[in-house]
N, C-alpha and C positions, 0 to 999 in steps of 0.2 A: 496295333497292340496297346499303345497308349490309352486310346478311347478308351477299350477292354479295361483296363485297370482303374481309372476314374471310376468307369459306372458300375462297379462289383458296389458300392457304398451301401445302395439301399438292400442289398443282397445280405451281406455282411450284416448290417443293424436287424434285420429280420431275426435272422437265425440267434446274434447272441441276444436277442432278447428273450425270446423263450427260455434263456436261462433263469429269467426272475422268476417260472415258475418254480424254480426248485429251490427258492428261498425259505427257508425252514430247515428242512431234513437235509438238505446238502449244502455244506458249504462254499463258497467262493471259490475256493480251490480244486474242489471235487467237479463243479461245472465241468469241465473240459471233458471228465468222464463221459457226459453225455452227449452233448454238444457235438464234439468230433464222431467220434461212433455213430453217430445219428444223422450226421452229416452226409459220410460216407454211405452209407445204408442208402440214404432217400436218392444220393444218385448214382448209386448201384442200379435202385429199382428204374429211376429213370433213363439210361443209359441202355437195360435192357429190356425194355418195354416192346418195341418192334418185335423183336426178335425172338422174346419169351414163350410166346406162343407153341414157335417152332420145336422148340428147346423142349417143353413138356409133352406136347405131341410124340417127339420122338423117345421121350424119356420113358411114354406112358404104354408105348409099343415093346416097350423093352430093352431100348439101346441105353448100355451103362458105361458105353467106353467116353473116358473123359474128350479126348482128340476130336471124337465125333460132333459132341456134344457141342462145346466149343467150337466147331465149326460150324452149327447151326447157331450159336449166339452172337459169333463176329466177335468175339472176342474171349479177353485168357479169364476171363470170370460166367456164369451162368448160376440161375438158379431154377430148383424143380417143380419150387411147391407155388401151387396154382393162387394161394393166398397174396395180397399187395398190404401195402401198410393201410388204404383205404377200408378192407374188405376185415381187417384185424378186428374194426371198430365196429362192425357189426356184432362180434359177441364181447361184450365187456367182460363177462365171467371166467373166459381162458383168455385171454389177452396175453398172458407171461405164456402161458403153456404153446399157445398161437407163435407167438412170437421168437419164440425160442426153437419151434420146428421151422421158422421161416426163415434164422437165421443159421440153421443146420441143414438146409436145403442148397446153399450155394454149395459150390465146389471148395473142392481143398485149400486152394490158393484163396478164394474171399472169405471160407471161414476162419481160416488163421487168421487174418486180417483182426478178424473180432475177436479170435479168442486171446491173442496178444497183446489187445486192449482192456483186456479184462471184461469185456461187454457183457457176457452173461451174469457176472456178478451185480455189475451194474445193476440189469434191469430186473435181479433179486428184489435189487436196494428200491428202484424205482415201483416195482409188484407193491411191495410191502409199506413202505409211504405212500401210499394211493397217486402217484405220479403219473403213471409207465401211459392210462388211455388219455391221460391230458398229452404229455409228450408226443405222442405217436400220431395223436391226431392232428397237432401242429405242424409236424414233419409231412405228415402225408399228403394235407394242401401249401406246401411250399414247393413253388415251380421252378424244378431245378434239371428241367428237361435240356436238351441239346439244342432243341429250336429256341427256346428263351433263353440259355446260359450256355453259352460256348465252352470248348475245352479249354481254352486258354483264360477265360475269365472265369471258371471253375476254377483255376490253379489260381488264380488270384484271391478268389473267394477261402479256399481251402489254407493260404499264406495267411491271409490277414487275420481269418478265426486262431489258427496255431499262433501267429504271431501275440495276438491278445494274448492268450492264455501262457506264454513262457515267457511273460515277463513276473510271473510269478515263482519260474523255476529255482531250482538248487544251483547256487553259485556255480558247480562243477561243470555246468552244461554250457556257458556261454554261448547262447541263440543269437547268432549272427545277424546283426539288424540289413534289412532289406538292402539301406542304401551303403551298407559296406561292399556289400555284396556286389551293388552295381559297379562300385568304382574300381573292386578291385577287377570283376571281370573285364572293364573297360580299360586299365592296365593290361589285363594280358592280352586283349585284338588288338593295342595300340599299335604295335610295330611286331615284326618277326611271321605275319599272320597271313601275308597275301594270296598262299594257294589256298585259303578258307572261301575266297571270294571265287574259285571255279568252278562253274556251272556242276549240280550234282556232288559236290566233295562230301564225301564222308568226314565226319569229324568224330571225335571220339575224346569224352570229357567225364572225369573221374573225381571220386570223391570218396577218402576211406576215413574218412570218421564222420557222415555222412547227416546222421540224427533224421529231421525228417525230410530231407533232399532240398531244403532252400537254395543252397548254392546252386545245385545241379540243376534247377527247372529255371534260376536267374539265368543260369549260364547257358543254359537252352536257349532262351530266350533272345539274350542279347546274341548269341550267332544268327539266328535266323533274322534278326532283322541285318544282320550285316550280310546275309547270303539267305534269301527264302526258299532258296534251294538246295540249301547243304541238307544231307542226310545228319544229323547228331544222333552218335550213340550217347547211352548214360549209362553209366556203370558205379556203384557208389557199394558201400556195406557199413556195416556198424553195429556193436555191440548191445545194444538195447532193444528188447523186443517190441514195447512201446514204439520207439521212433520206426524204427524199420518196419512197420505195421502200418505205419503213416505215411511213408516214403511209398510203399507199395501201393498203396490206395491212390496214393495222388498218381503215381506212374500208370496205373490205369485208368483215373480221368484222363490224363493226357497222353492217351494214346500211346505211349513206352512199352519197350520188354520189359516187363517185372522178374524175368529170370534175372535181370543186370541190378536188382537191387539183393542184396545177400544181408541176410543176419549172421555175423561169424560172433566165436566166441571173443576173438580177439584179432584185430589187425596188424598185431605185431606179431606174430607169427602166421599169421592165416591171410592168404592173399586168394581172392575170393574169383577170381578173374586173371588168372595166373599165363592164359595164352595173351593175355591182351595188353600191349602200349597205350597208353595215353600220348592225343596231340595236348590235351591241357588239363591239369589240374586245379580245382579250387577245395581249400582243406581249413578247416577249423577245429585241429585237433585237440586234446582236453589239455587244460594250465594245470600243472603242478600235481599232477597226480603220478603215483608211483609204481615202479614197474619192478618191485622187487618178489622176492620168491614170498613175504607173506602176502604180498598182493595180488599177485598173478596165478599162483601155486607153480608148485616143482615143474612140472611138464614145460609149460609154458615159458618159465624162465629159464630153461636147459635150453629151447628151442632159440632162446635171445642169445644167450650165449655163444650156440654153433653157427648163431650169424652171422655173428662177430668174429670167427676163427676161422670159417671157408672161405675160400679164396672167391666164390661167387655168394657169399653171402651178401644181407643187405644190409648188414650195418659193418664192413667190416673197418670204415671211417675210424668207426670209435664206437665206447659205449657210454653216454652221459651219467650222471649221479642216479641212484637208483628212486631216488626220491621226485623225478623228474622226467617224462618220457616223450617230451614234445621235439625234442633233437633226435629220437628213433621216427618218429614222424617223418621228417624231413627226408632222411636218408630213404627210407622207404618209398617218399614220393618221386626223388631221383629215379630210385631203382625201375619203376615204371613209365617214365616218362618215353617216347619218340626220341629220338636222335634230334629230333629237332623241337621237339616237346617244350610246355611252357606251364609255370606253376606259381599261382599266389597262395602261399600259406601264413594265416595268422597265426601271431604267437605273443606271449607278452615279454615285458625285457629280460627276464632269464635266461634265455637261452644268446644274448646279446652278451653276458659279461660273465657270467658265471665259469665258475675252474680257473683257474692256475695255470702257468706252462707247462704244459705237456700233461694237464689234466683230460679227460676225456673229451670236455667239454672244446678244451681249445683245439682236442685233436680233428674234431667234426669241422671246425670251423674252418682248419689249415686246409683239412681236405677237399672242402665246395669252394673255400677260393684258390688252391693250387688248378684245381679243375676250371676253374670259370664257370662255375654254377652260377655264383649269386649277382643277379646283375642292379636290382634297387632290393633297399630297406627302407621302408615308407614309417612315420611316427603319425600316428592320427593324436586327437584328444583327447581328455581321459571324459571318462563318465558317456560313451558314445554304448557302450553294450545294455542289455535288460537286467543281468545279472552283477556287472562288478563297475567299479567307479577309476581304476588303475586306466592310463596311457595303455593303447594298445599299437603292435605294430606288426608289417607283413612283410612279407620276405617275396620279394618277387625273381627264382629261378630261372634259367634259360642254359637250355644243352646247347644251344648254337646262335650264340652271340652275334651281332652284327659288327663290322669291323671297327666302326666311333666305340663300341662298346668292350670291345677285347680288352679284359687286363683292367678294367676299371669296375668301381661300386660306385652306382648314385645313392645318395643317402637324401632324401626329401622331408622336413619338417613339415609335415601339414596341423603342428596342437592349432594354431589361430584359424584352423580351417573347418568351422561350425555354425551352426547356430541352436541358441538356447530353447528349449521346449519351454511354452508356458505352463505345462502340468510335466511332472516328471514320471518317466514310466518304469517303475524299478529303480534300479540304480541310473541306467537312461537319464540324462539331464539336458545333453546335445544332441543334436544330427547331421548330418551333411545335406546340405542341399543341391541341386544339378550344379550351381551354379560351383561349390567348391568341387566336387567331383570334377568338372570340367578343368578346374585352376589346377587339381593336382594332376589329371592325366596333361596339361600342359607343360608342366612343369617336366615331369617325367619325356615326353616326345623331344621338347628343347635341350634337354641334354646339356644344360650350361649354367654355370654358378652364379649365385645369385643368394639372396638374405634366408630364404627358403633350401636352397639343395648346393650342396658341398658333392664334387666328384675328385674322389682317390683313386691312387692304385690300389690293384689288389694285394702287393704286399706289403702296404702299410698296416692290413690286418691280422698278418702273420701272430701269434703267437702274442698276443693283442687283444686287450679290453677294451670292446666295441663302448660307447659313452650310451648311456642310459639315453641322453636326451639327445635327439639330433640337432638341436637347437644353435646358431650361431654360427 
């Protein structure tokens, strides 16, 4: 898997270069519009290439049932029309009109894909700037077949492109850099995790505010190398059609149920996956946004409310400041968790100090540590995200504690644990290296104080302002 991820490079520079064609009429920003959408397309097409055949053969005899269909493609996507992106470029004159049947040809499940990209508009945009046969023709000799580019290094391929383009996002989005990801999933297999290692185990690893599934295909990732045998489900949702268009396309490069990716309206009331436990969750849910009745509307926040007031609801912990909805997070990811379940969620210091006694805020807090929920709070460096330059830190959950750990919080300082980028990417100015990833899951395994990690009782935080910085 390592190799894999190295050598996506020249893969990678290929594709975003063909963005310089759209220097003029598109901006910088706009790229991604096409880039990704085009991406996906060209190994849509190669993906079902073998298979197509059978797919219109049968399509053209008359079978319109999807189940069918899809079982003559070997997969949850197919398409009808005899056309390829190659065969587009024989008539330049309908190129948009060609192209737009081609991409109304797939099934439901891969047209949504594009149309919650907005891709038709797009390639309006792309028609009308004389773009669309330069694009298309670029795409269609880039060899992004299965024999030349594996599923796993397609997911890498498909990271690194996303990863470029949201460092240009909206501060609200916090795009979790790659090697957060690694460290914190390497936190959660650190200890608590050894039926993952028997032969065949099922695992089952969650993510509800999910964007476009980075944690969930890291998290894939690092099981399987810790078990090449575990089954891993993915189950993930989230609120944006964009992201979850994107989630879904990669889940079908690699091989995933795309039924286990869900676009809900909201994950605070809407649990998308409602028969299902999670053994682990990875979450990077939104900073500072607000979960009141003008933000949410009526419905929605009646439905937070009765969370809060049933006996089996899910936030009945508490309800935090309306201004702020990353502590209805938290409680949510308990609520699904395994009895023995395990959960890294990022969050920034607010929800560490914020309220009063016997404010909402302190009431959550009494309640994961009366329970023994929380078993480390990790502090990274500031300026480590694409979007914001703030310390960020993670909460590492566990329903079923190991006995060193009963009754205690590790609290881990990791700010000195960086190194500076020579170009800054965003906000982005640091990274982690394996090498500090390494120092902090050590730090966490040893379980013993030191300049770096302070271990409390848990009711030293009773009713209690956790310290901004873990420092000292």
């Amino acid at each position: 898997m390592a190799e894999d991820r190295i050598n996506v490079s020249e893969q990678v520079s290929m594709i975003l270069d063909i963005a310089n064609l759209l220097r003029g009429p598109f901006t910088e920003a706009e790229y991604e519009k096409v880039i990704i959408p085009m991406t996906i397309c060209r190994r849509f097409e190669c993906i079902l290439e073998k298979t197509k055949p059978a797919v219109i053969e049968a399509f053209k005899s008359g079978v319109k049932n999807e189940i069918k269909l899809k079982y003559k493609s070997g997969l949850p996507i197919y398409n009808t029309s005899e056309l390829t992106l190659k065969k587009l470029l024989d008539d330049s004159n309908k190129i948009k009109e060609n192209f737009k049947a081609y991409l109304n040809a797939f099934n439901p499940l891969g047209r949504s894909i594009f149309e919650n990209l907005e891709f038709f508009k797009t390639v309006d945009k792309l028609s009308e700037k004389k773009k669309l046969y330069t694009v298309i023709k670029k795409f269609a000799y880039t060899d992004l077949t299965i024999d030349h580019v594996s599923s796993i290094k397609m997911g890498y391929i498909m990271e690194e492109i996303i990863r470029k383009y949201s460092e240009n996002a909206s501060a609200g989005d916090h795009f979790t850099p790659r090697e957060v990801i690694r460290c914190l999933t390497q936190l959660l297999l650190a200890e608590g995790c050894d039926d993952l290692k028997e032969p065949g185990k099922i695992v089952t690893l969650g993510d509800f505010a999910c964007g476009t599934g980075g944690m969930l295909y890291e998290g894939y990732d690092k099981i399987k190398e810790l078990n090449p045998s575990a089954e891993v489900a993915l189950f993930g949702q989230d609120n944006s059609d964009k992201y979850t268009a994107i989630a879904l396309a990669e889940t079908i490069i690699r091989g995933q149920n795309p039924e286990n990716i869900k676009l809900v309206d909201s994950t605070l009331v809407t649990d998308a996956h409602e028969e299902q436990k999670m053994r682990l969750i990875l979450m990077n849910p939104p900073f500072g946004e607000s979960w009141s009745k003008d933000k949410v509307g009526e419905e929605q926040y009646k439905k937070i409310l009765k969370h809060n007031t049933d006996a089996n609801g899910w936030y009945k912990a508490g309800l935090p400041q309306s201004s702020d909805m990353q502590m209805l997070f938290w409680q949510f990811a308990i609520n699904k968790l395994q009895d023995n379940g395990r959960a890294a969620i990022i969050c920034n210091a607010s929800p560490l100090f914020i309220g009063g006694a016997k404010s909402g805020e302190s009431n959550i807090r009494k309640w994961l540590f009366e329970h023994d929920y929380v078993e480390a709070i990790i502090e990274f460096c500031p300026e480590l995200f694409y979007n914001t330059g703030i310390s960020i830190y993670a909460f590492i959950f566990n329903k079923n504690k190991s006995e060193r750990r009963k009754g205690k919080i590790q609290l881990i300082n990791a700010q000195d644990f960086c190194k500076r980028l020579n170009k800054g990417l965003g906000f982005k100015r640091n990274e982690l290296t394996s090498e500090h990833i390494n120092k902090i899951v050590e730090l966490y395994t040893a379980f013993e104080e030191n300049k770096n990690c302070k271990i409390f009782d848990k009711e030293d935080f009773y009713y209690k302002n956790v310290r901004c910085s873990l420092q000292g």
